[in-house]
C-alpha positions in Angstrom: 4.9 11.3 29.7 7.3 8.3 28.2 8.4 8.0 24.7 9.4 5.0 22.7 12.6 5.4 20.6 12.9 3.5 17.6 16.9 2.9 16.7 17.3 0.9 13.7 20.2 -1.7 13.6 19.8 -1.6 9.7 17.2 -1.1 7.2 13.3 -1.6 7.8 10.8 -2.7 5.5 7.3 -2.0 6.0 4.4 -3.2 3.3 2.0 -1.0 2.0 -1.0 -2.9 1.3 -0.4 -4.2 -2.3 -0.5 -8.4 -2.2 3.4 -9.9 -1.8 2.8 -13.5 -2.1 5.0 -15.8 -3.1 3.1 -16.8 -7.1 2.1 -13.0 -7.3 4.7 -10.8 -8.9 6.1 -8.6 -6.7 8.5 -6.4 -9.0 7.7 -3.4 -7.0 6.7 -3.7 -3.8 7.3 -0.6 -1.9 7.5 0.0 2.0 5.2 2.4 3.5 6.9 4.9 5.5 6.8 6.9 8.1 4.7 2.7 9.2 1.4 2.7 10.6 1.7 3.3 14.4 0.0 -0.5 14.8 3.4 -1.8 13.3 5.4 -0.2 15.6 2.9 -0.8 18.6 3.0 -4.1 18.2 6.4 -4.7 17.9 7.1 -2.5 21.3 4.7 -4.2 23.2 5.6 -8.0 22.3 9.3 -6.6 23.7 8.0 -5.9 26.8 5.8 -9.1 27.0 9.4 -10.9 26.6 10.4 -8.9 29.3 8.0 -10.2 31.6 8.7 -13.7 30.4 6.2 -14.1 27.2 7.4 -17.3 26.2 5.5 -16.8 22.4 2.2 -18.3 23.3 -0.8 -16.6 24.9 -0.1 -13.8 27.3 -0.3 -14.0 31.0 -2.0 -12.1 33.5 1.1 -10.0 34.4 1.4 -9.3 30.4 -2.2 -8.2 30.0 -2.3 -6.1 33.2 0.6 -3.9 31.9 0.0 -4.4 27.8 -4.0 -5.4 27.4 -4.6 -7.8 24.7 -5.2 -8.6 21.5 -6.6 -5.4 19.9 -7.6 -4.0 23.6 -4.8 -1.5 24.8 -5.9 -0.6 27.6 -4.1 0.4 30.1 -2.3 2.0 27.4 -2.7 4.2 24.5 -0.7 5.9 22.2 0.1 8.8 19.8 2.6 8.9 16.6 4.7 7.9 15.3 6.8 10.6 14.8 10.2 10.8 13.1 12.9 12.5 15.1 15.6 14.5 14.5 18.2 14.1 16.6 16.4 15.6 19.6 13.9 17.8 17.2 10.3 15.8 16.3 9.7 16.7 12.5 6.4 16.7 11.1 4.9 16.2 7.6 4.3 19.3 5.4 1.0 20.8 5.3 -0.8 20.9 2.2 -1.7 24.4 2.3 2.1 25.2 1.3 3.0 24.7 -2.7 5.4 26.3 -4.9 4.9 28.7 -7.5 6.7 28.4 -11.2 10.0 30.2 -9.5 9.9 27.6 -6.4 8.8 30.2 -3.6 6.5 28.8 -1.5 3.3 30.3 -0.9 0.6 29.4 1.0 -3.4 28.4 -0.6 -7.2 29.2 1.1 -10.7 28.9 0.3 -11.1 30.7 -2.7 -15.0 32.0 -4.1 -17.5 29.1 -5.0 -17.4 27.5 -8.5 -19.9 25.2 -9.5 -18.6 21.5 -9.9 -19.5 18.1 -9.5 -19.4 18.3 -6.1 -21.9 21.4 -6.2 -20.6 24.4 -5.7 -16.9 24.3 -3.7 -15.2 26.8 -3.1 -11.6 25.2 -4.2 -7.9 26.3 -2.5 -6.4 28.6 -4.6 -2.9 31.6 -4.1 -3.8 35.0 -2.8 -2.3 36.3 -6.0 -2.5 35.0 -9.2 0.7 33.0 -10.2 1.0 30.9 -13.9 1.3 27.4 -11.9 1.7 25.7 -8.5 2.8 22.6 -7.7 2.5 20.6 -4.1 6.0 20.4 -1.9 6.6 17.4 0.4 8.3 17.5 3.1 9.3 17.9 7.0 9.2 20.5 9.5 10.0 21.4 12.9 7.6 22.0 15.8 8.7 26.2 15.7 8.1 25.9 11.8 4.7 24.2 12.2 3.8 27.3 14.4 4.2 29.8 11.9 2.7 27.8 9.2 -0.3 27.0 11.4 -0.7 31.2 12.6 -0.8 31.9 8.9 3.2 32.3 7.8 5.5 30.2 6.0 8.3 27.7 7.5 12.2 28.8 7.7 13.3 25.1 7.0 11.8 22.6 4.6 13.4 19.0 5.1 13.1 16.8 2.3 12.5 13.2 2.3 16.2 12.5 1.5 17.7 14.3 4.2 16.0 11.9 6.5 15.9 8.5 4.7 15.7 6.8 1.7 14.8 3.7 0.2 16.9 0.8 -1.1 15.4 -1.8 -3.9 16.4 -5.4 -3.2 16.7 -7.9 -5.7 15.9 -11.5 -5.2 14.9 -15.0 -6.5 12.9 -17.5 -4.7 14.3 -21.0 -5.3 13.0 -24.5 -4.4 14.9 -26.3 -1.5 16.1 -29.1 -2.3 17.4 -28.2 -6.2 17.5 -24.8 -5.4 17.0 -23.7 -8.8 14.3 -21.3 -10.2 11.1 -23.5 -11.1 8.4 -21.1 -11.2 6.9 -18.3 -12.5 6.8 -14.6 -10.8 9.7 -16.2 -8.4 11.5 -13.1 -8.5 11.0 -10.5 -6.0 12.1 -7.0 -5.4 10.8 -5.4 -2.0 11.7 -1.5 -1.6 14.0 -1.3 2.2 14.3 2.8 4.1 17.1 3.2 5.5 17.3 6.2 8.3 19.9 8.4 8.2 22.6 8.4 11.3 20.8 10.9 13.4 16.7 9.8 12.5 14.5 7.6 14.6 10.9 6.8 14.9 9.0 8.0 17.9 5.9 6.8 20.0 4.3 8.6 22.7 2.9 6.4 25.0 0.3 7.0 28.2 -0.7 4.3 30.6 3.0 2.3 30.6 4.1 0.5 33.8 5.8 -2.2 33.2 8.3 -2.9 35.5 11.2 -4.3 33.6 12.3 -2.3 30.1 11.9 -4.2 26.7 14.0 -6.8 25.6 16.6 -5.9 22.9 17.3 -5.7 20.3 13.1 -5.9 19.1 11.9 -7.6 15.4 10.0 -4.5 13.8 7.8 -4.7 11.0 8.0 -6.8 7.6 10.9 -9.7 8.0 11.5 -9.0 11.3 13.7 -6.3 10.8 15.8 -5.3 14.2 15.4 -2.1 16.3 16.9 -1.0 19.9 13.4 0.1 21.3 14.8 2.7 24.0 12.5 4.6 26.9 12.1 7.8 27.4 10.8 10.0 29.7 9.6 13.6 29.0 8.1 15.5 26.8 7.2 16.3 23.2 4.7 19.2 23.1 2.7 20.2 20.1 3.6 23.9 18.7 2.2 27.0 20.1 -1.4 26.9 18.7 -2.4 30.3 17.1 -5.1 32.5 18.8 -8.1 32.4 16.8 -10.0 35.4 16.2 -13.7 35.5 15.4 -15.4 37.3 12.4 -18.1 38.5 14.0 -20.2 35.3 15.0 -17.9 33.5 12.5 -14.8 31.3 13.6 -12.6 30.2 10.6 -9.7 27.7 11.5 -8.2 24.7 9.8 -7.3 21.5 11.0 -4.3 19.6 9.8 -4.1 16.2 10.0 -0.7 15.0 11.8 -1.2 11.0 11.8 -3.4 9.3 9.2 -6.9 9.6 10.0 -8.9 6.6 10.5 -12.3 7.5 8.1 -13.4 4.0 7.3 -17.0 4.8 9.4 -16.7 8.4 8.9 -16.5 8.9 5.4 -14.6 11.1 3.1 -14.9 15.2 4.0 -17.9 17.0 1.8 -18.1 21.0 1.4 -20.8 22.2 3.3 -21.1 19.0 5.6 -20.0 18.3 9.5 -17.3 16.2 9.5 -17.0 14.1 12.5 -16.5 15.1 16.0 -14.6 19.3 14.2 -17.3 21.8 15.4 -18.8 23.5 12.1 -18.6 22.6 8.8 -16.5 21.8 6.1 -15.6 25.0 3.6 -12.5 23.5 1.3 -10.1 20.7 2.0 -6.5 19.7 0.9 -6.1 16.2 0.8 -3.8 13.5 -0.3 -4.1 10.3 -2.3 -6.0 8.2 0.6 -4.1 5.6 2.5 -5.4 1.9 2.5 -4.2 0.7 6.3 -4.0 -3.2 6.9 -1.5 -4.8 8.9 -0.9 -8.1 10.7 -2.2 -9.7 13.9 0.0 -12.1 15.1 -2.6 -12.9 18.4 -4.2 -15.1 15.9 -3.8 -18.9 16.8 -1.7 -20.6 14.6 0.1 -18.6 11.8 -2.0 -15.4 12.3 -3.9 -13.6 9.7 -3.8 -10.2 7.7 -5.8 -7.1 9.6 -8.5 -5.9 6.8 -7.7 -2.3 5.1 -9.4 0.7 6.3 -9.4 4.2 4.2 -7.2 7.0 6.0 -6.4 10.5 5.4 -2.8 11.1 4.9 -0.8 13.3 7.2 -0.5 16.6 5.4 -3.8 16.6 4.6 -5.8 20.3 5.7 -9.6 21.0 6.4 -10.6 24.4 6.1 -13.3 24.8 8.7 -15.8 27.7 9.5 -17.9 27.3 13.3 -19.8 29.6 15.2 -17.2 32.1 17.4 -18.9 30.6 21.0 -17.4 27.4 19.5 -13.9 28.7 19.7 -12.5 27.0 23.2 -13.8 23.7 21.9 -12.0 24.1 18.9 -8.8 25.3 20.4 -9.5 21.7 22.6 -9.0 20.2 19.3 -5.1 20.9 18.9 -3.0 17.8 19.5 -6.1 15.9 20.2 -7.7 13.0 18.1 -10.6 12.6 16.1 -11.8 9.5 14.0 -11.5 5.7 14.8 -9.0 3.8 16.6 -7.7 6.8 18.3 -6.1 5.1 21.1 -3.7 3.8 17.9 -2.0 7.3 17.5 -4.7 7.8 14.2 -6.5 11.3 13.5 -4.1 13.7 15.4 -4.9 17.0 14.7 -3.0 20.8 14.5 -5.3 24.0 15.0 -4.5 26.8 12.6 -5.7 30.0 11.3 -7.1 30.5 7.3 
């Protein structure tokens, strides 16, 4: 198994999907972060084209027998990103954890049926009653996500700023040759992360021969900022699964989403309903705001062009599922695994866990 090691020089700046034109005003463009593994893909793979003497125009054949080409992978395909901890891979919170009005967390599941719009849902609510909850964000290690996936709750809850942290930029674009201010919406204030000393983004990646490593120090993502893009061989196993145990001909688990999940020909989850390739049906669901995924494909002759958005699930987001109990070793199949579009990306990994 190899891994690609993402060392930022500086800060990185990664676009969400919001315009940032030049006579649009861009007073708060924000970076999107941890970036869509396409970004970092991308990047990793155009290093090692240099490597193998990519000279910036269309690849060769030694390129595309070790890299594909275009939006072709194969030989290669990919899970992640991940951020990493030193040597530890962190993972985003699942959204069955929230705190209560003292900030303990506790943990939610399918609660009875209520009639809504949706018909009748049965919506995640505490085991016991508590005056108010509100969501927690948030990172956790692989023996964490264990016990939060068999049903416990996590020792260690990293927030956001322990890990990194974004820096607003200032600027004003001005014409060439007066190089004064001569337009409207000229200024411009993009939103930078900056990793803390010991963080790095992490690929996995299957299928990766090429002979020579990747040139360095590699432009990654929005204005070319720089990375050291470092192999590495070994592993990074998902956590210990939980055993699921039947209710008579009954199998409850969840599934927590670990990379955004690619839904754009799938559609949104709907109680009641399949949902994709999970055995069963849907019960409840926790999900975040949706992501809108674009990007940029620089294969394109000339200048390139912008990659059209597609709707994903955020990480974080949980599915409570109910199958038949003779579906269990295809569910247990599930953990780590993909499901949804473009999974040779690194979209729709999933965790198996107990409700």
């Amino acid at each position: 198994m190899t891994f690609l090691r993402f060392k930022p020089l500086d800060t990185l700046f990664f676009r969400d999907g919001r315009p940032y034109n030049r006579d649009e005003s861009n007073a708060q463009v924000q970076s999107q972060f941890p970036p869509f593994s396409p970004t970092l893909i991308g990047a990793a793979r155009a290093a090692y084209a240099r490597s193998l003497g990519w000279p910036g125009k269309p690849w060769g054949d030694c390129a595309r027998a070790h890299l594909g080409s275009g939006d072709v992978l194969e030989p290669l395909s990919f899970t992640g990103p991940y951020l990493l901890r030193g040597e530890v891979p962190l993972f985003p919170l699942p959204g069955v954890l929230v705190e209560d009005d003292a900030g303990n967390p506790i943990r939610l599941a399918p609660g009875p049926a209520l009639q809504s719009d949706l018909g009748r849902v049965r919506f995640p609510q505490p085991a016991a009653a508590v005056s108010k909850i509100r969501p927690v964000a948030g990172w956790i290690n692989r023996d964490d996500m264990a016990k939060v996936l068999a049903g416990g709750l996590p020792g260690r809850i990293y927030a956001d700023a322990e890990l990194f942290e974004f820096e607003r930029r200032v600027g004003n674009w001005r014409d060439g040759p007066s190089r004064t201010v001569r337009e409207d919406n000229a200024v411009y204030s993009p939103a930078y992360v900056r990793l803390a000393s010991d963080v790095e983004l992490v690929l996995e990646v299957r299928g990766l021969e090429a002979p020579e490593p990747p040139a360095n120090p590699a432009p990654v993502g929005g204005e070319s900022r720089l990375c050291w893009i470092v192999r590495d061989d070994g592993r990074l196993d998902p956590p210990v699964a939980p055993q699921l145990a039947p209710d008579g001909e009954t199998l409850r688990y969840c599934a927590v989403v670990v990379t955004p999940l690619d839904v754009e020909d799938m559609g949104l989850p709907h109680p009641d309903k399949p949902f994709g390739t999970l055995p069963g049906k849907v019960v409840s669901a926790i999900l975040g705001r949706a992501l809108r995924a674009g990007g940029w494909r620089g294969t394109k002759a000339g200048a390139g062009e912008p990659v059209a958005l597609r709707v994903m699930l955020p990480p974080g987001s949980v599915l409570f599922m109910e199958a038949r109990s003779a579906d269990r070793d295809a569910v247990m199949e599930l953990h780590g695994g993909k499901v949804g579009a473009r999974q040779e990306w690194g979209f729709g990994q999933l965790f198996v866990g107990c409700w």
